[in-house]
Phi, psi and omega in degrees: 000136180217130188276133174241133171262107229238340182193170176227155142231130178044218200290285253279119143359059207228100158312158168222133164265117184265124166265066181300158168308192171259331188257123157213110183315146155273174198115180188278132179271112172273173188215135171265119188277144209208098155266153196273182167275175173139354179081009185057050169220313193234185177093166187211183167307335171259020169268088166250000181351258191293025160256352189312319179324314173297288258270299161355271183293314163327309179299308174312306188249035171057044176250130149304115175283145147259141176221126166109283202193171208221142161215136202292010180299330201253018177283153153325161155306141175047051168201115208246117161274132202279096203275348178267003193207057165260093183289139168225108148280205161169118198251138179054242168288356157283344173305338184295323179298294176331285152324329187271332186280288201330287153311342163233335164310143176221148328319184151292145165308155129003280181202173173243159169226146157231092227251105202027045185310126165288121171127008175296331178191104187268332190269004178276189177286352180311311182245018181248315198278145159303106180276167177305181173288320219252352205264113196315118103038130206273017154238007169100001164256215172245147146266133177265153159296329178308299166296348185246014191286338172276008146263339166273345172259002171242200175219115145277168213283159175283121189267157178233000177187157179204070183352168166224065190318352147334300183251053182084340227257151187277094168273091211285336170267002210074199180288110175282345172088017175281353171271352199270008169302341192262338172264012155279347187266308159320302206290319193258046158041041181254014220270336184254022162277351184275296157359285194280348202082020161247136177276139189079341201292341145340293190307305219276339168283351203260356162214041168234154178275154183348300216266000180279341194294348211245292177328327183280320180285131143353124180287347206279345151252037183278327168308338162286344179249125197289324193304329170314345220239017188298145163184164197281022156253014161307124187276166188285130191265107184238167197197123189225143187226173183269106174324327194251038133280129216229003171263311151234147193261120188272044167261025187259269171332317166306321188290296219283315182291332166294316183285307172358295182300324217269347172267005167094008202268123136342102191180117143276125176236125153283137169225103189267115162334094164131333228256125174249199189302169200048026167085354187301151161266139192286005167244329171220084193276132023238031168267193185287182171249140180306116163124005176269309161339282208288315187278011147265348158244006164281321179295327166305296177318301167308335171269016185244296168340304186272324149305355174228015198283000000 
């Protein structure tokens, strides 16, 4: 594996870890692309816990994983990216990233994997309504103001990656507590004034009903809201979610695999019984829930499928 600094904004660095096969032929390559979790506030490249699976069965079939984003300069000689056979994946809060490539990106992806993906439905009360005080956090505890104040009362410096000790990644300063910013904004129903960059705009849907709120946004940030941004060039899908997920709920997947079909768009949805965010099982974390390994190499196929047609 070798770390590349593929772009800066103002001082900050922004990586990618590349990963090759052990044989890699010369010639056009295709590469499979990777965003990480974090709720698109926290996590970093090394948060893979739960992907060794990709990074693995990739390597067997001679695809390159990427995480974040890819630039063919740093290939080997005489090793060409096929910019036409490019795979994008993306788990949680990297779905959104995904969902976004999926739609603006040029050329188009390949295909998408899309894994209990953030951005299927932003406008609902999941993430708008003000929940009770009392009412647990979809990981089951409560998050305080107390605990995110030191991030909400100051302006830390901008950051390009944030371990999650949680999930394994070796955090050398400790926790900075930024993921629990995504469940203070679920909880006071701010998550998607953060989205958009606007303050209130939360307030001012909440008290319109669903099918009035997509009316409400501004057009010039409508584009953010991705379920809006669908069209019968959405590259081919494949998408698998947890039934007992309560961080993204997988009717975020439902929506997005319902409109797909009515465009005519190529998508497949797994949705697994027992199974919570991450593919877990909701009784014995941390492992997975029985039956996602086998919806993790129908997925692995499909993007192997689609990259070589």
């Amino acid at each position: 594996m070798e770390t590349i600094t593929y772009s800066r904004v103002g001082t900050l660095n922004i990586q990618l870890d590349l990963y090759q096969p052990l044989e890699l032929k010369k010639g056009h390559v295709p590469a499979l692309v990777h965003f990480h979790c974090g709720g698109m506030i926290a996590g970093c490249r090394k948060t893979l816990v739960f992907q060794n699976w990709l990074k693995g069965m990739s390597h067997g079939l001679h695809l390159w994983k990427l995480i974040i984003d890819f630039s063919e300069t740093h290939l080997p000689p005489g090793v060409t990216l096929d910019a036409t056979r490019i795979a994008v994946s993306g788990e949680s809060g990297g779905g959104y990233a995904t969902r976004a490539a999926g739609i603006f990106a040029e050329p188009k992806p390949k295909a998408l994997l899309l894994q209990y993906a953030q951005g299927g439905q932003l406008l609902d009360d999941h993430w708008i309504a003000v929940k009770d005080r009392d009412v647990p956090d979809p990981v089951g505890e409560i998050v305080t103001k107390e605990s995110v104040s030191h991030l909400l009362d100051h302006h830390p410096e901008p950051i390009s990656d944030d371990p999650m000790p949680l999930l394994g990644d070796d955090a050398p300063n400790g926790d900075s507590g930024r993921l629990n910013l995504l469940f203070w904004w679920w909880r006071t129903g701010g998550f998607l004034d953060v989205v958009l960059g606007v303050n209130g705009m939360s307030k001012v849907l909440r008290d319109r009903t669903l099918a009035q709120r997509e009316a409400y946004i501004p057009s010039v940030l409508r584009t953010v809201i991705l379920q809006t941004q669908l069209t019968e060039k959405f590259p081919p899908t494949f998408m698998l979610h947890g039934k007992d997920d309560r961080v993204v709920l997988p009717a975020e997947s439902q929506i997005t695999y319902d409109r797909l079909k009515e465009l005519g768009v190529e998508v497949e949805l797994h949705i697994l019984e027992g199974a919570s965010h991450g593919m877990i099982d909701e009784k014995d974390h941390p492992n997975l829930a029985a039956g996602a390994k086998e919806i993790q190499q129908k997925a692995v196929a499909f993007l192997v499928h689609k990259l070589n047609e």
